[in-house]
N, C-alpha and C positions, 0 to 999 in steps of 0.2 A: 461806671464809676460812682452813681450818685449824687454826683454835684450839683449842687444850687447855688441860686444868687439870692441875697437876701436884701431888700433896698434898705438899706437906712438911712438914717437923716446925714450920716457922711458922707455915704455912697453905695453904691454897692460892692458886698461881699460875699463870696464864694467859699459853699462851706461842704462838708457832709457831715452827717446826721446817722449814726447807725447805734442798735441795738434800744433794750430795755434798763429800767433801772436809774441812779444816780446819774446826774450829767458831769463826765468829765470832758472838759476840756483844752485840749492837748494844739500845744502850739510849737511848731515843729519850725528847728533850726532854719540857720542859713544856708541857702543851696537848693532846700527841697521844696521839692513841686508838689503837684498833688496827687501824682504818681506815687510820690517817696514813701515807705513802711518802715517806720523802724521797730515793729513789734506793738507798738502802742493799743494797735486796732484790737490786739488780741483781748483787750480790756472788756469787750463785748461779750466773748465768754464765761468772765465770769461775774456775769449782771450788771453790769456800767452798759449807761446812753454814754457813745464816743461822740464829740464836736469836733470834728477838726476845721477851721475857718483857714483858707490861703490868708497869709498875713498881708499886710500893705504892701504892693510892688510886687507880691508874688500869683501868678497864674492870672485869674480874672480878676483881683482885688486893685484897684488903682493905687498908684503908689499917695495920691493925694488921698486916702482916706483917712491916714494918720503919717503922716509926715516922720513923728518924735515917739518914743515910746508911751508917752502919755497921752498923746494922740490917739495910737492907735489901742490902747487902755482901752478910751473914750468910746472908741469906735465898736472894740468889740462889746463894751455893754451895751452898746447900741441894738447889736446882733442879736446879743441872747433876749433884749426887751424885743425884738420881731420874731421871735422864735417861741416868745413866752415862758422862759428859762430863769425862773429864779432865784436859782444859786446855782454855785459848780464848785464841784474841786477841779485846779489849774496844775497842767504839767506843761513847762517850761524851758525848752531842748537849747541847747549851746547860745547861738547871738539872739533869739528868744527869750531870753532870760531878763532883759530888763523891762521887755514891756509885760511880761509876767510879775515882776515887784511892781508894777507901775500900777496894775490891774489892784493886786494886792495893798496897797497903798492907799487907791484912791475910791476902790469899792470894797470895803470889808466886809459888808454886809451885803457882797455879791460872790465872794468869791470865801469859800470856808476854810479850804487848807491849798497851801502848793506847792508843788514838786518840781526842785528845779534838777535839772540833770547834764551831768557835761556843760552847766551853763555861762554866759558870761554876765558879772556885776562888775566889773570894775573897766575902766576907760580903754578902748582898743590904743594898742600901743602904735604910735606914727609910723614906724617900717610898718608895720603889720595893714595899717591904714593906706599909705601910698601904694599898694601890692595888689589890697583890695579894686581899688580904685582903677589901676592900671587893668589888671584883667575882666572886673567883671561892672565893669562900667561899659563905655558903649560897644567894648571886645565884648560886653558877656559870653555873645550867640555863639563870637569866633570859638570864645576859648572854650567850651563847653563841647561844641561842635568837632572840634579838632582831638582835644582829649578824648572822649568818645570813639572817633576814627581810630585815635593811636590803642584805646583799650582793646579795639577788635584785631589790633595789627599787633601789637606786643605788649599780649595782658603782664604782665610779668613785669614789665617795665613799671608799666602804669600806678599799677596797684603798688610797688617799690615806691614811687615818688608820693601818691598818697599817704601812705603808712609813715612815710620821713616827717609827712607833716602832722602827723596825727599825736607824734608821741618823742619822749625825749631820750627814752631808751635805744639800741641798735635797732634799725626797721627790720636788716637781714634776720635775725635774733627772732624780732617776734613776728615776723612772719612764717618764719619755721617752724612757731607752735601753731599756723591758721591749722582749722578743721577744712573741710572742703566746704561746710554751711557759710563760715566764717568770710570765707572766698566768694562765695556766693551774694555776702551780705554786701559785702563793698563792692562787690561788680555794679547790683542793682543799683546802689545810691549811686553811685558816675551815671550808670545808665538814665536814672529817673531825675540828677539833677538840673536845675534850671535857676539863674540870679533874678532875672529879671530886671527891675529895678529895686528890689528888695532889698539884696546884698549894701548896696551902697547908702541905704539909709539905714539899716543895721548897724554899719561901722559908729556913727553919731549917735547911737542911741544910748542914754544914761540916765543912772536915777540918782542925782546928788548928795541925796539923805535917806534912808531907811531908818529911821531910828521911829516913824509913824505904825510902824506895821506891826502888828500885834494878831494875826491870824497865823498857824505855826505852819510852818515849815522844814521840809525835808530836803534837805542838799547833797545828792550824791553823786561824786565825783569820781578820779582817776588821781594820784600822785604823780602818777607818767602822760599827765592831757599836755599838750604844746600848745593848743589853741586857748582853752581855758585851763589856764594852771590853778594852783590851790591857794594861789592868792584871792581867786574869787570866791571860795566858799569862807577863805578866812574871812575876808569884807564883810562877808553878810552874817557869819557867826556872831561875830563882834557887836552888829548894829543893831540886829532883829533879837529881841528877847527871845522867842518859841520858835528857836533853831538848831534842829533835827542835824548832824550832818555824818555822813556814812561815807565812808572813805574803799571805793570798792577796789577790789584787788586786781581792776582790768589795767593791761597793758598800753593804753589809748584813751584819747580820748571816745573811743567808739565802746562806752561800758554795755553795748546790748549785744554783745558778742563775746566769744571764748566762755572758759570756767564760771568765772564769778557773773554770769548773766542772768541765770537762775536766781540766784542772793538778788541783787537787783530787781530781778520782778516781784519775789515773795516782801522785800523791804517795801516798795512802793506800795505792794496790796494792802500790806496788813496797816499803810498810815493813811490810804484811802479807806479803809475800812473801820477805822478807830471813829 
């Protein structure tokens, strides 16, 4: 796998380090472990150093290394100064997304452009919050452990009640268009994920003002995400002067999948590349 621990003056944090070239650094949603792929790595192909760092509370990262999104900011420039890192351009995946403005925000001159994706900016809503809390609080292991079971015993099922929550459209509906790759994507994410203590300090994380950020930004969404609706790329349109936002034509919150995935990659490259 690659993993390292890197000590910083937070703590230590568990990262990997692959390829040549520009450092991006890619900071992956809620759920995922360091198992999880969501296509990102493939950045290494074409010339990107990938950093992927376990966030606070995920895998070997202590959840005390940043508590708050600005924390854990704090934390990861900590990382890249034990790494001897720079700058980076930042990608920013769903409940990742505030401590990616946070980064943005508080090191402009650490961090040059970044890509939020499927992300959340604006305040987790309290059902959404009390739900979190119930299952992936000190149930995490259960609930993770049990889904998982129930994936190998009635995939069909499983993947159904995912997809309900992924998107606002019919699940039956878009499930009907999966490719069997598609299938395959969201098997792996159940398979690969893990809250740890991450999930639950995710829920609390926010960045009250963006109106400081002046490094541009790319925002590419879904119309049909349940979990981060388009209220959160409108938040950040609105606040961040040099904001990109691409509104992709995926069915879910899951835009590294189906037709418009491609659009999606070639959009992200060519604003890493500018």
């Amino acid at each position: 796998m690659n993993q390292q621990i890197a000590q910083t003056k937070y703590g230590p944090i568990e990262y990997r380090l692959e390829g040549q070239g520009p450092t991006v650094m890619v900071l992956q949603g809620g759920h995922c472990s360091r198992e999880t792929r969501l296509s990102h790595e493939k950045l290494v192909e074409d010339g990107f150093t990938v950093l992927t760092p376990s966030r606070p509370g995920y895998d070997a990262t202590p959840a005390t290394v940043g508590a708050t999104a600005q924390e854990a900011a704090d934390a990861l420039v900590a990382l890249l100064d034990e790494l001897h890192i720079n700058q980076i351009d930042g990608i920013a995946i769903s409940a990742a997304g505030p401590t990616g403005l946070a980064l943005a925000q508080r090191y402009p001159n650490r961090v040059r452009r970044l890509v939020l994706e499927s992300a959340i900016a604006t305040p987790w809503d309290p059902k959404t919050k009390r739900q979190g809390r119930l299952l992936f609080g000190r149930a995490e292991t259960l609930t993770w452990g049990l889904l998982k079971l129930a994936l190998k015993l009635a995939p069909k099922q499983v993947l159904r009640v995912m997809v309900q929550a992924l998107t606002t459209l019919d699940a039956e509906a878009v499930m009907a268009r999966f490719t069997a790759d598609d299938v395959a994507f969201i098997r792996r994410f159940i398979e690969t994920s893990q809250s740890g203590n991450g999930f639950i300090q995710d829920l609390e994380h926010c960045v009250d003002s963006l109106a400081g950020i002046k490094i541009p930004i790319l925002f590419m969404y879904s119309p049909h995400d349940k979990v981060a609706p388009p209220t959160n790329v409108q938040r950040v349109a609105t606040e961040v002067v040099h904001c990109q936002s691409y509104e992709v034509p995926a069915e879910s919150h899951l835009i590294w999948i189906g037709p418009s995935a491609d659009g999606v990659w070639q959009r992200r490259l060519a604003f890493l590349r500018a």
